[in-house]
PDB file of N, CA, C and O in Angstrom, chain B, residues numbered from 101:
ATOM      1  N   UNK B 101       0.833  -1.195   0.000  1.00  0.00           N
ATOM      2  CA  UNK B 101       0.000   0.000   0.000  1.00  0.00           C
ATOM      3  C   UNK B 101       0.872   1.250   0.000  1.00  0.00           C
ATOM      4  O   UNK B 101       0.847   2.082  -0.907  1.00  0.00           O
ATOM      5  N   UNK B 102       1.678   1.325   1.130  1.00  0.00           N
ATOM      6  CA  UNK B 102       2.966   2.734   1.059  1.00  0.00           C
ATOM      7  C   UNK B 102       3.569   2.463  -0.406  1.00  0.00           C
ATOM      8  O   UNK B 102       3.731   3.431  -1.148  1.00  0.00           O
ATOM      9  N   UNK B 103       3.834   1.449  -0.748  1.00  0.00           N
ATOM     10  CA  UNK B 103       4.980   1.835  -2.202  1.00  0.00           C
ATOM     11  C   UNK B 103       4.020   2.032  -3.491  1.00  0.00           C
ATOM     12  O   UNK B 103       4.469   2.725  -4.405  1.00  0.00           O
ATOM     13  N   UNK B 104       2.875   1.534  -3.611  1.00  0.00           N
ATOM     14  CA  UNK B 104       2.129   1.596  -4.979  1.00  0.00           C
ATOM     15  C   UNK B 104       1.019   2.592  -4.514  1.00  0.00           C
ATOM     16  O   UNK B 104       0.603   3.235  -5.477  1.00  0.00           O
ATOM     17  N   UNK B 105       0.515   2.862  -3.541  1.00  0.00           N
ATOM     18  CA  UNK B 105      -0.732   3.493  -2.829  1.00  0.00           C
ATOM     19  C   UNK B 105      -2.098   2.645  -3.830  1.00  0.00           C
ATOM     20  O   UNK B 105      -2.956   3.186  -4.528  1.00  0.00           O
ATOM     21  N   UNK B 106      -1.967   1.788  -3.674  1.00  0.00           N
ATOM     22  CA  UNK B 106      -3.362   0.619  -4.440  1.00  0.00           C
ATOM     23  C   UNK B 106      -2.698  -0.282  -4.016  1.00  0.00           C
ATOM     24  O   UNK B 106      -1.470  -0.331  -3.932  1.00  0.00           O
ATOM     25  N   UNK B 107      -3.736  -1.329  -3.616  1.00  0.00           N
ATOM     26  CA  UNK B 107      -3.867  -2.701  -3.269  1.00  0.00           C
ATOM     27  C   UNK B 107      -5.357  -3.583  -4.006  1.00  0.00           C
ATOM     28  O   UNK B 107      -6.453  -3.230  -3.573  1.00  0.00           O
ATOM     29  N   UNK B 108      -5.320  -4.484  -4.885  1.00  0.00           N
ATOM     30  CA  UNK B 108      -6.186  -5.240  -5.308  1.00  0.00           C
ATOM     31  C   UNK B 108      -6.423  -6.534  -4.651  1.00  0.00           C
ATOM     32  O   UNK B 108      -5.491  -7.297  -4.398  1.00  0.00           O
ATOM     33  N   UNK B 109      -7.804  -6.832  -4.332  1.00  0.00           N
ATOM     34  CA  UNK B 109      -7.845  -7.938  -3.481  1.00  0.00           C
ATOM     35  C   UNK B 109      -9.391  -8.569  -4.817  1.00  0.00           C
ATOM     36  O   UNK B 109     -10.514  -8.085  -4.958  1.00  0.00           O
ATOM     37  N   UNK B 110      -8.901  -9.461  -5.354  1.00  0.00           N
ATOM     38  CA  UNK B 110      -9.504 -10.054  -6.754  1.00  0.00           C
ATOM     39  C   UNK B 110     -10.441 -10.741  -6.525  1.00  0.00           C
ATOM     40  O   UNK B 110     -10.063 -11.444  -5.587  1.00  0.00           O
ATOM     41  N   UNK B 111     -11.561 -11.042  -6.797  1.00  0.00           N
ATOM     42  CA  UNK B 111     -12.752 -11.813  -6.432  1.00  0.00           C
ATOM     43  C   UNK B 111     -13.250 -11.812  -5.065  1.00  0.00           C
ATOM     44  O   UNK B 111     -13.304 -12.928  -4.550  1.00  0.00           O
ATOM     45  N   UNK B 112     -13.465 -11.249  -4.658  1.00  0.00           N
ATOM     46  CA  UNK B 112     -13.689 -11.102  -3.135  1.00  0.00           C
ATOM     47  C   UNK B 112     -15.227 -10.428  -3.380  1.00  0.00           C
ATOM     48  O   UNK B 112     -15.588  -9.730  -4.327  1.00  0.00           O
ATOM     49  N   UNK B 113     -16.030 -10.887  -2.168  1.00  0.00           N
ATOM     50  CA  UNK B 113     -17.551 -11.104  -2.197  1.00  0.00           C
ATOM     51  C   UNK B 113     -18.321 -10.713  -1.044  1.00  0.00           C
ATOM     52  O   UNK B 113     -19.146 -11.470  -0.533  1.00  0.00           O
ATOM     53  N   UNK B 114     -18.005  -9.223  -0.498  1.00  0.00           N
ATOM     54  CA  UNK B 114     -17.795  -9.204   1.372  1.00  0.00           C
ATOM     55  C   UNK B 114     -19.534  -9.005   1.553  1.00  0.00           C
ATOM     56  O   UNK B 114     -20.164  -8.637   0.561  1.00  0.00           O
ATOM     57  N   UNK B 115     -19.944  -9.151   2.287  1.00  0.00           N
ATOM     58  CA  UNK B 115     -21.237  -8.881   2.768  1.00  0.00           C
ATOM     59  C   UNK B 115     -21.356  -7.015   2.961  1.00  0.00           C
ATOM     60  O   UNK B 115     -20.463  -6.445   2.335  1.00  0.00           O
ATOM     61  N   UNK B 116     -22.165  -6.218   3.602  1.00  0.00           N
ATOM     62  CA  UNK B 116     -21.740  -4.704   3.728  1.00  0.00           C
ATOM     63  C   UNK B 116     -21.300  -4.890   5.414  1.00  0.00           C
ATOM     64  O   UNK B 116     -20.592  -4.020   5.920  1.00  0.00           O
ATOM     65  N   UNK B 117     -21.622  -5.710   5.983  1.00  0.00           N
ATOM     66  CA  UNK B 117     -20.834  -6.356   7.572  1.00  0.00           C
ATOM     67  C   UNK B 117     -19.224  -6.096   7.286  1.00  0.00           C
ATOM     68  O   UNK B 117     -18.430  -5.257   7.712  1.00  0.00           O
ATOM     69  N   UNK B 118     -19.131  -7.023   6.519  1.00  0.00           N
ATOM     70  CA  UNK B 118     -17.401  -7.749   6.219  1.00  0.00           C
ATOM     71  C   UNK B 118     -16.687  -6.415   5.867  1.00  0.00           C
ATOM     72  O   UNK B 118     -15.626  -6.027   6.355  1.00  0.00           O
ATOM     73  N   UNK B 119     -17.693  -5.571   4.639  1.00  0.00           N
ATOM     74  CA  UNK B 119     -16.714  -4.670   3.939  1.00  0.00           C
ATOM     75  C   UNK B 119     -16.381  -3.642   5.280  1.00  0.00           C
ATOM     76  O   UNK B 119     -15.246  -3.216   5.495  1.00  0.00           O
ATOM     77  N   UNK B 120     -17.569  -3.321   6.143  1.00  0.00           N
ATOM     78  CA  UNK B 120     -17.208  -2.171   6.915  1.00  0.00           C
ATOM     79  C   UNK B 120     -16.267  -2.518   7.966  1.00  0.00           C
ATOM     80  O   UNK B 120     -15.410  -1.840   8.532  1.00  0.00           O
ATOM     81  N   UNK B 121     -16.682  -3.925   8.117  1.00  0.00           N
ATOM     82  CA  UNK B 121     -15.272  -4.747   9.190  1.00  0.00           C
ATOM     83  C   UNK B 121     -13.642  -4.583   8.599  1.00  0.00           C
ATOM     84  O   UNK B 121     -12.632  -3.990   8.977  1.00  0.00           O
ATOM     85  N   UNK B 122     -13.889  -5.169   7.840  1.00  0.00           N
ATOM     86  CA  UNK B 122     -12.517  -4.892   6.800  1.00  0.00           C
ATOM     87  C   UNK B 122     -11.869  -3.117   7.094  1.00  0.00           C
ATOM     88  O   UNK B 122     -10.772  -2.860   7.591  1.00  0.00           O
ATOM     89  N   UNK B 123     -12.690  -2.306   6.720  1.00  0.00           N
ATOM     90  CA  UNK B 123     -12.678  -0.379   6.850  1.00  0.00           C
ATOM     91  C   UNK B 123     -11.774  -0.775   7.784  1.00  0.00           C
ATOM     92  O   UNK B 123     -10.613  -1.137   7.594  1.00  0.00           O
ATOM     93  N   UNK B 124     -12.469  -0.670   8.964  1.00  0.00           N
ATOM     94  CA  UNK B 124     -12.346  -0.671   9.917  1.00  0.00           C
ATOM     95  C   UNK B 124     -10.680  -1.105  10.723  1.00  0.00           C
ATOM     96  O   UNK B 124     -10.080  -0.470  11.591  1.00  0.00           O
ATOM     97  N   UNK B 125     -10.410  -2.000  10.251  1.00  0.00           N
ATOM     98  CA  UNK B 125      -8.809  -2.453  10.268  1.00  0.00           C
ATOM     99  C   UNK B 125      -7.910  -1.092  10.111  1.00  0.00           C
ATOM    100  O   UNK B 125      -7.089  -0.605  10.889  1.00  0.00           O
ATOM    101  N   UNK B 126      -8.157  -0.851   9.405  1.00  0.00           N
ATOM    102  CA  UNK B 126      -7.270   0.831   8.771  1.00  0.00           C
ATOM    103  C   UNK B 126      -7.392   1.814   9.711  1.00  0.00           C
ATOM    104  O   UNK B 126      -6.489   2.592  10.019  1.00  0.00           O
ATOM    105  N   UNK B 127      -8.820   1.789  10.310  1.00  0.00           N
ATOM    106  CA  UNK B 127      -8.757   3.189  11.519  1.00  0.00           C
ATOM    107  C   UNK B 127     -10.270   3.771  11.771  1.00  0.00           C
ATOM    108  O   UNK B 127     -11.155   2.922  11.661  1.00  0.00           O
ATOM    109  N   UNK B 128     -10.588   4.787  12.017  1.00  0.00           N
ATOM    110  CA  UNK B 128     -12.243   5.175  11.745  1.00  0.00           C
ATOM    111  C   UNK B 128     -12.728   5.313  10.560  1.00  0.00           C
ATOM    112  O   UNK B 128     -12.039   5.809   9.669  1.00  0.00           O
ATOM    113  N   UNK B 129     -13.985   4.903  10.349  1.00  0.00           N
ATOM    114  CA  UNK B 129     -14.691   4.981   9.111  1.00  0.00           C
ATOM    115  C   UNK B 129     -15.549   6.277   9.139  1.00  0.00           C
ATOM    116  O   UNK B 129     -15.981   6.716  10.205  1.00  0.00           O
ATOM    117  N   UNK B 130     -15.801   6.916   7.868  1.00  0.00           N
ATOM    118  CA  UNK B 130     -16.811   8.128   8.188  1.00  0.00           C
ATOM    119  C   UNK B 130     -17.505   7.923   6.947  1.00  0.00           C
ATOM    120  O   UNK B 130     -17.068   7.230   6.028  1.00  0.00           O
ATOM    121  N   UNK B 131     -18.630   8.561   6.942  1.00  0.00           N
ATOM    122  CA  UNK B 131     -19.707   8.365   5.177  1.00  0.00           C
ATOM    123  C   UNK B 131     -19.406   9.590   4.461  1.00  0.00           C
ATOM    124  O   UNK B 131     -18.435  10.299   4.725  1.00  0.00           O
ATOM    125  N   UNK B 132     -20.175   9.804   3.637  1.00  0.00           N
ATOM    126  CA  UNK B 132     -19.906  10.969   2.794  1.00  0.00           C
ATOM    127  C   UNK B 132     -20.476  11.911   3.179  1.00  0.00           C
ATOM    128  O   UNK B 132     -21.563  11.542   3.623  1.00  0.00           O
ATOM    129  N   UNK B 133     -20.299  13.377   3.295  1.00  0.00           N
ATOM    130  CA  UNK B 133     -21.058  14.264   3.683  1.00  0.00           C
ATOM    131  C   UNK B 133     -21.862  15.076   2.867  1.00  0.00           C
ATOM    132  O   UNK B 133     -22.289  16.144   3.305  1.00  0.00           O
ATOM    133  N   UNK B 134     -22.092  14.726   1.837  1.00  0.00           N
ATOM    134  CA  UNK B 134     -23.159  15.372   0.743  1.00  0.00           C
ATOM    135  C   UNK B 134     -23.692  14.046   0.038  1.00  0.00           C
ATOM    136  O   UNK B 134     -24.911  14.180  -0.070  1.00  0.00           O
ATOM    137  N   UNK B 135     -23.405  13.183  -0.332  1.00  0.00           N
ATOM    138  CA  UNK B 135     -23.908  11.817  -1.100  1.00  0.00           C
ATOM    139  C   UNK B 135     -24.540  10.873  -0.019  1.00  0.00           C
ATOM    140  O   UNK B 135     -23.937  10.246   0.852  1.00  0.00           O
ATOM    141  N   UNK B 136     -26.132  10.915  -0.312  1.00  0.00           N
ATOM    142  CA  UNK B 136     -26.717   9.867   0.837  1.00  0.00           C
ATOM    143  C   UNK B 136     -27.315   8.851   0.219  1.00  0.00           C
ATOM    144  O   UNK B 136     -27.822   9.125  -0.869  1.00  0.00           O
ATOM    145  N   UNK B 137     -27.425   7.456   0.708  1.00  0.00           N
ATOM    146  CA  UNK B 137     -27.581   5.869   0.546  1.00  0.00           C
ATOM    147  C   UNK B 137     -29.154   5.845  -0.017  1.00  0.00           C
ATOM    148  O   UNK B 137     -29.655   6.886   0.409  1.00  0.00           O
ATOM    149  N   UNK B 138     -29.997   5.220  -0.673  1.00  0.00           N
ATOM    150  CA  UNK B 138     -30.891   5.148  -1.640  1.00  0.00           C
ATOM    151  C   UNK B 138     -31.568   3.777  -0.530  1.00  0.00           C
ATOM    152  O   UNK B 138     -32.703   3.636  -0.075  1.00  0.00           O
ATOM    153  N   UNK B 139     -30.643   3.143  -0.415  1.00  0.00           N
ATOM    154  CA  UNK B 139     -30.397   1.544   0.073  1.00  0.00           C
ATOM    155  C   UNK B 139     -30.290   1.701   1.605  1.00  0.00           C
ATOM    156  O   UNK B 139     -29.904   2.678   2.247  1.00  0.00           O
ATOM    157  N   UNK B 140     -30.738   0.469   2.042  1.00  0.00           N
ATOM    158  CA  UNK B 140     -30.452   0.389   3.851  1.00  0.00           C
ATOM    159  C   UNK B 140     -29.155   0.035   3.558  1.00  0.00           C
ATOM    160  O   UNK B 140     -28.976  -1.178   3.665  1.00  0.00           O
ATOM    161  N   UNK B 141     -28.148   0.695   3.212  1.00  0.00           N
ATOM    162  CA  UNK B 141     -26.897   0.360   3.626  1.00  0.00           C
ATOM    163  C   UNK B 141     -26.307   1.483   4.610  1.00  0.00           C
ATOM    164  O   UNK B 141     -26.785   2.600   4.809  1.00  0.00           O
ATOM    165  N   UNK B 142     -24.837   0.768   5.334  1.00  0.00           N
ATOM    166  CA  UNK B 142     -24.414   0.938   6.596  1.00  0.00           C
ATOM    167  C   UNK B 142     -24.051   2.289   6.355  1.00  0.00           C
ATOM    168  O   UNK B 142     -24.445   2.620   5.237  1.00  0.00           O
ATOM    169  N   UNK B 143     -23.217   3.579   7.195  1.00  0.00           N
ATOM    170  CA  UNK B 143     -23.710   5.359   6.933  1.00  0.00           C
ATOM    171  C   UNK B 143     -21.799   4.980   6.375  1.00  0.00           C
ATOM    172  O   UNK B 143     -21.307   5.634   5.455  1.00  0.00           O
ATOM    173  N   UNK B 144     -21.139   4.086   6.971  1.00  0.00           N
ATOM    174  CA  UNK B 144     -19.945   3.959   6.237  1.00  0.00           C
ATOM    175  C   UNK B 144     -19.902   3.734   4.743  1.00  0.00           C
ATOM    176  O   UNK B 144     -18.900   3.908   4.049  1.00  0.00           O
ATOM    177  N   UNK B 145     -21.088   3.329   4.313  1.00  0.00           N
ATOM    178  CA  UNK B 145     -20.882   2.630   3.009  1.00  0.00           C
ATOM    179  C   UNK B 145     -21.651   3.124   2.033  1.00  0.00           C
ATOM    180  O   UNK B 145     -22.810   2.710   2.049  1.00  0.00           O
ATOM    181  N   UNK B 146     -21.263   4.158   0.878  1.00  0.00           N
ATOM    182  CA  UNK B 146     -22.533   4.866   0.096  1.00  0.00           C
ATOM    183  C   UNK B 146     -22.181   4.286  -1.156  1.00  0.00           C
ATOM    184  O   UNK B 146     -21.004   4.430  -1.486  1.00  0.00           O
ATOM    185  N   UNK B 147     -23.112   3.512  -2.115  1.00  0.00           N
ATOM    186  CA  UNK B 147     -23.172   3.697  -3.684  1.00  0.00           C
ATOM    187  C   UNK B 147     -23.537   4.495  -4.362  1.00  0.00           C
ATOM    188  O   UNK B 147     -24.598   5.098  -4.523  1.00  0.00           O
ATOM    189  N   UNK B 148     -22.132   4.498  -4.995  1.00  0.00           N
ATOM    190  CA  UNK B 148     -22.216   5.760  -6.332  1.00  0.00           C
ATOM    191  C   UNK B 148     -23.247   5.206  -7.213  1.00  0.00           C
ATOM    192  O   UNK B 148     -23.202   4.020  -7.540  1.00  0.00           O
ATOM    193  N   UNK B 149     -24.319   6.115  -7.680  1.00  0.00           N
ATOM    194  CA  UNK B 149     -25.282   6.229  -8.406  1.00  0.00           C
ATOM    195  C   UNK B 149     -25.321   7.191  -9.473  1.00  0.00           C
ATOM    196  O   UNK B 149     -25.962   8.177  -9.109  1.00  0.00           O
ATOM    197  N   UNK B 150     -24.856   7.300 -10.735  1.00  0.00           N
ATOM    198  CA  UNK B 150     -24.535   8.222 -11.622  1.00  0.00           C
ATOM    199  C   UNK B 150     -26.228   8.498 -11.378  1.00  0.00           C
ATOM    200  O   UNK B 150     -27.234   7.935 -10.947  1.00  0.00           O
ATOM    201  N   UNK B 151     -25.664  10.079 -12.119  1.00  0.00           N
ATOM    202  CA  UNK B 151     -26.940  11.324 -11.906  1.00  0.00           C
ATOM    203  C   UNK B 151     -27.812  10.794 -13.443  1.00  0.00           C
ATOM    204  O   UNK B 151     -29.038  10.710 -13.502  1.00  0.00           O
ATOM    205  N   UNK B 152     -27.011  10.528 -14.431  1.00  0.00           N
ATOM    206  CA  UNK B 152     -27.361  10.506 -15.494  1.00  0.00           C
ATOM    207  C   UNK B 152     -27.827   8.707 -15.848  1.00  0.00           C
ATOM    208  O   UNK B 152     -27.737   8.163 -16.949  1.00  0.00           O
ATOM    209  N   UNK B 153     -28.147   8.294 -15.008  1.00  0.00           N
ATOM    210  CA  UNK B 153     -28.437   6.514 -15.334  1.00  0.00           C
ATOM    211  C   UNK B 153     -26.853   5.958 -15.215  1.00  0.00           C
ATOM    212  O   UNK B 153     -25.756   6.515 -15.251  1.00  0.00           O
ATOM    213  N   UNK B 154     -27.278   4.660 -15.063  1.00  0.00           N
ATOM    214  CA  UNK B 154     -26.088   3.514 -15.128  1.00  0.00           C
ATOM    215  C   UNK B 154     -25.484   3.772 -13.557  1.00  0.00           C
ATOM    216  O   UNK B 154     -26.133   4.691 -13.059  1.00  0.00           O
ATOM    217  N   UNK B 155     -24.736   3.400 -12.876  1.00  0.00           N
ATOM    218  CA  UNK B 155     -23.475   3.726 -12.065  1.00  0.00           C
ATOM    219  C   UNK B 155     -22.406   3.953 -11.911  1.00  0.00           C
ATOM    220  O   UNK B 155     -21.633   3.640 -12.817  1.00  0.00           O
ATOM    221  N   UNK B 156     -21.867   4.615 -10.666  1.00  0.00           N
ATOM    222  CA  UNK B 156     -20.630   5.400 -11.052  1.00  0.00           C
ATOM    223  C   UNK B 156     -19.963   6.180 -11.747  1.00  0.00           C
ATOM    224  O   UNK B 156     -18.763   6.178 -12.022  1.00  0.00           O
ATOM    225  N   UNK B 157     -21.329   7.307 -12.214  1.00  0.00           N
ATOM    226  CA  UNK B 157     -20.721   8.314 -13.378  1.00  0.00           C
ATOM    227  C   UNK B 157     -19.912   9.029 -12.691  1.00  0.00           C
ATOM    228  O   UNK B 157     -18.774   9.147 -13.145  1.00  0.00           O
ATOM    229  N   UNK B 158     -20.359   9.933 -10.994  1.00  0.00           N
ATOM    230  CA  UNK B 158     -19.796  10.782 -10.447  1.00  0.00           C
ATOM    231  C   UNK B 158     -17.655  10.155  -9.952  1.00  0.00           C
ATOM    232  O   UNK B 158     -17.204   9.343  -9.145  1.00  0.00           O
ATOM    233  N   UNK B 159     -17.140  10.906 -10.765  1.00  0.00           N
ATOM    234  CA  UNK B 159     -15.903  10.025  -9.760  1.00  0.00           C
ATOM    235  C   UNK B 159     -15.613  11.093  -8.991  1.00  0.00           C
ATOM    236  O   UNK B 159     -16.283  12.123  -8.925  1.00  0.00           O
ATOM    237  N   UNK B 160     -14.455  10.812  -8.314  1.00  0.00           N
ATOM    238  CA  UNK B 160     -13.428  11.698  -6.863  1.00  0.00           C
ATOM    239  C   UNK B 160     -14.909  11.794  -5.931  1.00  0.00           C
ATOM    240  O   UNK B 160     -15.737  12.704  -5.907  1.00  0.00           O
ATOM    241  N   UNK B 161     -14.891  10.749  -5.336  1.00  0.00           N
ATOM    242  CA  UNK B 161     -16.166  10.648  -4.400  1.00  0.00           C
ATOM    243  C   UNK B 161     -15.175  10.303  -2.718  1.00  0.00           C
ATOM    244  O   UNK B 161     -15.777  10.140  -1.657  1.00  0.00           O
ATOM    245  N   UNK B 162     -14.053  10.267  -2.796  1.00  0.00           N
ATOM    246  CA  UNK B 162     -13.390  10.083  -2.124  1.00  0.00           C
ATOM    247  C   UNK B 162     -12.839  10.923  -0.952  1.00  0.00           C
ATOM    248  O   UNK B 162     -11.914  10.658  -0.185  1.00  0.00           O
ATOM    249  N   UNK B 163     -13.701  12.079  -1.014  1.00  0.00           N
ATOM    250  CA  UNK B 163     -13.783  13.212   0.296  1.00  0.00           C
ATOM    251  C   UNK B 163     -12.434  13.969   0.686  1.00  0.00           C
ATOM    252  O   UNK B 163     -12.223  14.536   1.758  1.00  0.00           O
ATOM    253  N   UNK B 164     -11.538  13.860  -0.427  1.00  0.00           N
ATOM    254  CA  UNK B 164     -10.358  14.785  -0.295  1.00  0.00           C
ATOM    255  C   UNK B 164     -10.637  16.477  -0.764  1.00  0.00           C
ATOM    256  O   UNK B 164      -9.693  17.235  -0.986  1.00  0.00           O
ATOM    257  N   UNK B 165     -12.164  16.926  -0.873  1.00  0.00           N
ATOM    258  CA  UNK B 165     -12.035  18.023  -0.544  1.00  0.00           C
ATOM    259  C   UNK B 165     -12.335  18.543   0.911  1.00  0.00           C
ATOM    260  O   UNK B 165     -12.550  19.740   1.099  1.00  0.00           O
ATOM    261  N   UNK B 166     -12.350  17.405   2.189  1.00  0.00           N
ATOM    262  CA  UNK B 166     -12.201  18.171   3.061  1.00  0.00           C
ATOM    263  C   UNK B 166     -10.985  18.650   3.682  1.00  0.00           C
ATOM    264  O   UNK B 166      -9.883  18.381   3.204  1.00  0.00           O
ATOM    265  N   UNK B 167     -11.155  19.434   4.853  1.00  0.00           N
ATOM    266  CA  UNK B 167     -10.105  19.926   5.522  1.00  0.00           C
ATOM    267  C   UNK B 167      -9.357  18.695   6.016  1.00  0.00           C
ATOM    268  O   UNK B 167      -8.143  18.854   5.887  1.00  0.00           O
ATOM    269  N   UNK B 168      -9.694  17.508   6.545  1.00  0.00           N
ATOM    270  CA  UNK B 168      -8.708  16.663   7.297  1.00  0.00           C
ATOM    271  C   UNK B 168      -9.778  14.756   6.419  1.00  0.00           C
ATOM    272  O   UNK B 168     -10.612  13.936   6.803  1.00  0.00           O
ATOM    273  N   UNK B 169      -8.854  15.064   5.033  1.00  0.00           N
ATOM    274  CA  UNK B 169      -9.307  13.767   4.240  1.00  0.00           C
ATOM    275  C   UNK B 169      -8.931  12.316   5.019  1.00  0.00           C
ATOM    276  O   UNK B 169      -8.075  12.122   5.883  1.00  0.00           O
ATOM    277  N   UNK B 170      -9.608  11.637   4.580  1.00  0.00           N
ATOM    278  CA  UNK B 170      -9.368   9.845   5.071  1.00  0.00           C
ATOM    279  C   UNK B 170      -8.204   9.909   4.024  1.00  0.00           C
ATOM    280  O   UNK B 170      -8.218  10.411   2.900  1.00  0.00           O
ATOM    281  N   UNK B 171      -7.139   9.236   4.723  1.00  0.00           N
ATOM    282  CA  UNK B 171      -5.929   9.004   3.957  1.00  0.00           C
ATOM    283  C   UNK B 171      -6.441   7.458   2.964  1.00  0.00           C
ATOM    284  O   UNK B 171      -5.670   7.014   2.114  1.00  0.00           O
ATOM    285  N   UNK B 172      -7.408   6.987   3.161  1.00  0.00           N
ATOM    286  CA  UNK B 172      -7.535   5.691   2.085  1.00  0.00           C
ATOM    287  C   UNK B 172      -9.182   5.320   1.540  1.00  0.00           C
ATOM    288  O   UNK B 172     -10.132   5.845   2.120  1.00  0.00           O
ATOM    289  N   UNK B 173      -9.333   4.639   0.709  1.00  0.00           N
ATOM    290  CA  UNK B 173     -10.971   4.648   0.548  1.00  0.00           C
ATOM    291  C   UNK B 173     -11.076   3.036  -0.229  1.00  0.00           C
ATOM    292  O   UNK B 173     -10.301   2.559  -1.058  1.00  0.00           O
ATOM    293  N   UNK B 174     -12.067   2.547   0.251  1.00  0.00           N
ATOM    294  CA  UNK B 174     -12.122   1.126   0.212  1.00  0.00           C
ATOM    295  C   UNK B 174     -13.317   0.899  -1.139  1.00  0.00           C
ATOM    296  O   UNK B 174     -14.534   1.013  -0.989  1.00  0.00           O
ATOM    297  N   UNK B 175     -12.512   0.506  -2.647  1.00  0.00           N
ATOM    298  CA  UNK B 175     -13.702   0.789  -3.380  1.00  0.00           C
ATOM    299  C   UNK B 175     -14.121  -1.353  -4.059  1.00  0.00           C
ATOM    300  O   UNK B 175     -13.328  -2.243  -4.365  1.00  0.00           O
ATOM    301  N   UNK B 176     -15.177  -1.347  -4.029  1.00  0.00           N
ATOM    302  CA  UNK B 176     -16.052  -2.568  -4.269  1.00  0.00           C
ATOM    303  C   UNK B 176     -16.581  -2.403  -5.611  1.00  0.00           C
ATOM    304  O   UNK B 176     -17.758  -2.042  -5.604  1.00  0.00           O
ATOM    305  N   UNK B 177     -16.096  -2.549  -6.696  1.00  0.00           N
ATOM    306  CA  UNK B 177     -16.864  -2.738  -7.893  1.00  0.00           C
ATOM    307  C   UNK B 177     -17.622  -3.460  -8.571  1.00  0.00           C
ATOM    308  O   UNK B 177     -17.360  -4.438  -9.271  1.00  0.00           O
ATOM    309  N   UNK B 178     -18.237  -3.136  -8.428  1.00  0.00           N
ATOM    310  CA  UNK B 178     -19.416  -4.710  -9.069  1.00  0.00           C
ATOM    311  C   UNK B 178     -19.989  -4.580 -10.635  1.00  0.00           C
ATOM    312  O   UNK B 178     -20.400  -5.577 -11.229  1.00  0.00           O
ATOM    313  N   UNK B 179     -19.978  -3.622 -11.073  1.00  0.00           N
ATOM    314  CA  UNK B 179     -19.760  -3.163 -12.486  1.00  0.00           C
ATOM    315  C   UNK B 179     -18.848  -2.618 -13.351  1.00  0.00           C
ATOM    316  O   UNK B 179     -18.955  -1.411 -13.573  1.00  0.00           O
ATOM    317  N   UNK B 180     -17.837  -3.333 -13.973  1.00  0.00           N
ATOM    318  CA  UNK B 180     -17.004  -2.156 -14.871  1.00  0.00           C
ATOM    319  C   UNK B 180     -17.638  -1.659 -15.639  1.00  0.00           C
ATOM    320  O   UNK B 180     -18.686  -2.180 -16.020  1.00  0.00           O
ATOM    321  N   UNK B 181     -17.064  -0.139 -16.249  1.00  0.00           N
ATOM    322  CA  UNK B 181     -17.486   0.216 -17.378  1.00  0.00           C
ATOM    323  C   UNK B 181     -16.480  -0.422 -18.439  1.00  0.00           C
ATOM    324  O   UNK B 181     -15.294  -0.670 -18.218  1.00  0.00           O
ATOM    325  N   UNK B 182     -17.446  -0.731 -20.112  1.00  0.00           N
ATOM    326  CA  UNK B 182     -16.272  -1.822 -20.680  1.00  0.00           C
ATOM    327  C   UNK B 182     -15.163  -0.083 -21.217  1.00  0.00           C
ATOM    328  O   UNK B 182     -14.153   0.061 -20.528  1.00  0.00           O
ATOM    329  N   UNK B 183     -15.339   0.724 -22.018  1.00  0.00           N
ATOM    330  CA  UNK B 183     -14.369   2.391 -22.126  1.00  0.00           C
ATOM    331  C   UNK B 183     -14.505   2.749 -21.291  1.00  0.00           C
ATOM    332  O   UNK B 183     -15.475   2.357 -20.643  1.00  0.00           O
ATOM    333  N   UNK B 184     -13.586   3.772 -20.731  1.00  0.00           N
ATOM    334  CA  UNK B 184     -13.086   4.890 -19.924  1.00  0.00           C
ATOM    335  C   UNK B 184     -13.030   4.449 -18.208  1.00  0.00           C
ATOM    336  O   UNK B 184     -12.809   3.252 -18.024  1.00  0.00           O
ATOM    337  N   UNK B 185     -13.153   5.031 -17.355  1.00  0.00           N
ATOM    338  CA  UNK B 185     -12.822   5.021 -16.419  1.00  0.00           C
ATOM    339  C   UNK B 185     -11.438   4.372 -15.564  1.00  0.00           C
ATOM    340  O   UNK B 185     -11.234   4.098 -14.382  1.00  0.00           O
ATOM    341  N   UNK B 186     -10.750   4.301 -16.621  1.00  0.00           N
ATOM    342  CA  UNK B 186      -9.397   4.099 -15.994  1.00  0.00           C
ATOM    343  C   UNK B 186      -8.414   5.364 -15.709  1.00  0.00           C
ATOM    344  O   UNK B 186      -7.901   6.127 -16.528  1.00  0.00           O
ATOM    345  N   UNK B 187      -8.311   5.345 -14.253  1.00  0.00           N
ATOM    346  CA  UNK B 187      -7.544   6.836 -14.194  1.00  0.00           C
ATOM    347  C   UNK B 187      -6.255   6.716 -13.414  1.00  0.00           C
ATOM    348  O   UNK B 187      -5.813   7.482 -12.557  1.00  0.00           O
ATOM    349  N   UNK B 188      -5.676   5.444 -13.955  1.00  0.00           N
ATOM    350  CA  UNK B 188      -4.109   5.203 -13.310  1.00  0.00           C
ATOM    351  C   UNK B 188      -3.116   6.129 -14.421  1.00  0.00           C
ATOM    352  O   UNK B 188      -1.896   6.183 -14.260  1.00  0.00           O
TER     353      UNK B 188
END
């Protein structure tokens, strides 16, 4: 994680329990402070819901415009897009 800042963990299937358990290892978890859950999911855990249909249109959802950002963000993809969204 320090030398590449990404870590891939490949087929993995967490419940929203597991994923926030997992967070949690790293340090405190916090939710987003303008993007709210559609879904009974946990206040740690919000899906991106593009504005315009499909998911995950919105990116940098990752709360580094606040004053004191989470140094890491735990992302679960369950849809690629097959173009674009690669931003390595």
């Amino acid at each position: 994680m320090l030398e590449h800042m990404v870590v891939f963990f490949p087929d993995q299937f967490l419940t929203n329990k597991q994923h926030v358990s997992l967070g949690s290892y790293f340090g405190k978890l916090e939710g987003h402070p303008n993007l709210k859950n559609q879904d009974e999911l946990p206040p740690e855990i919000f899906q991106l819901v593009a504005t315009n249909g499909g998911v995950a249109d919105e990116s940098h959802t990752d709360i580094t415009f606040q004053k004191n950002p989470a140094q890491m963000s735990i992302l679960n993809m369950v849809t690629s897009p097959e173009v674009d969204g690669d931003t390595m």
